[in-house]
C-alpha positions as CSV (number, residue, x, y, z in Angstrom):
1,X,-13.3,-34.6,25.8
2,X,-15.7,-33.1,23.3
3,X,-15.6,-33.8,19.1
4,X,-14.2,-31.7,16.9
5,X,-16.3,-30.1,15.3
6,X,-17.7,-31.1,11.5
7,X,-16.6,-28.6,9.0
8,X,-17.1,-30.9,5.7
9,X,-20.1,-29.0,4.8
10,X,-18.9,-25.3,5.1
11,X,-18.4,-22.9,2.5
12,X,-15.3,-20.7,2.2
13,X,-15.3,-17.5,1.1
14,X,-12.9,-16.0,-1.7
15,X,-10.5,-14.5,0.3
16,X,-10.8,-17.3,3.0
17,X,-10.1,-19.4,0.2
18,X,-6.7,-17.5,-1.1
19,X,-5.6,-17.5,2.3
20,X,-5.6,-21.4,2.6
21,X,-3.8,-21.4,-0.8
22,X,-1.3,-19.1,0.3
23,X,-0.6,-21.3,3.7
24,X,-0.5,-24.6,1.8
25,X,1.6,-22.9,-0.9
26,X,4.2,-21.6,2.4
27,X,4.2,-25.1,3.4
28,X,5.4,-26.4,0.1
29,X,7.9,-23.9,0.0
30,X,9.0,-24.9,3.8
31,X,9.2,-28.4,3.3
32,X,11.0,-28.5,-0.2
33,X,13.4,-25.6,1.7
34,X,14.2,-28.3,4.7
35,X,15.0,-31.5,1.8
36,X,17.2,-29.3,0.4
37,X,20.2,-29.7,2.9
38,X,22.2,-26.2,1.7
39,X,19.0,-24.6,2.2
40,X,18.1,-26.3,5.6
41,X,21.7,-25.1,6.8
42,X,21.0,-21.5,6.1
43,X,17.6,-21.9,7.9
44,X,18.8,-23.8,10.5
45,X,21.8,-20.9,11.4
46,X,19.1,-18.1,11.0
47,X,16.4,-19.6,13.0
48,X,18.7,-20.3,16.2
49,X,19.7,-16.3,15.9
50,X,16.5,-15.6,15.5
51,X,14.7,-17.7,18.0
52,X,12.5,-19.7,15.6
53,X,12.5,-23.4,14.2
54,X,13.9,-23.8,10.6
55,X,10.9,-24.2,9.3
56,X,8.6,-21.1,10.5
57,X,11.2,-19.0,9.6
58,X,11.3,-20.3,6.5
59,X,7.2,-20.1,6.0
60,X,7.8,-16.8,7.1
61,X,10.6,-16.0,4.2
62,X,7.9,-17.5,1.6
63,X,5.2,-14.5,2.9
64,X,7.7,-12.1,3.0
65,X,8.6,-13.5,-1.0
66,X,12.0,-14.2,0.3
67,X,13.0,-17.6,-2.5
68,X,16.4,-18.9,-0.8
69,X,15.7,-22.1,-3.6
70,X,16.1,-20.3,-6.4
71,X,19.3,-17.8,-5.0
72,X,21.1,-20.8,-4.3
């Protein structure tokens, strides 16, 4: 087995940056969309059509600016 390796010390560029927010910002939306059991059940019927688990399909819907939490 080998470390992982030590990344405290690196610098992130602008758009490597946004694209972190954007990810942590999908993963809000994600989890908030699985507490939310309406939403969940939505996710949960679309994501067994579709092949995916609830919540990358619902990561997914955040990219694609898809907001079932507010069409509720």
């Amino acid at each position: 087995m080998t470390t992982p390796p030590d990344k405290s010390g690196l610098k992130w560029s602008e758009a490597q940056q946004r694209q972190r927010k954007r990810f942590k910002l999908a993963a809000a939306y994600a989890k908030a969309a699985m507490a939310d059991p309406k939403v969940r059940l939505i996710y949960e019927k679309k994501a067994a059509k579709a092949h995916k688990s609830p919540w990358n399909l619902a990561r997914s819907d955040y990219f694609k600016g898809k907001d079932l939490l507010t069409k509720k």
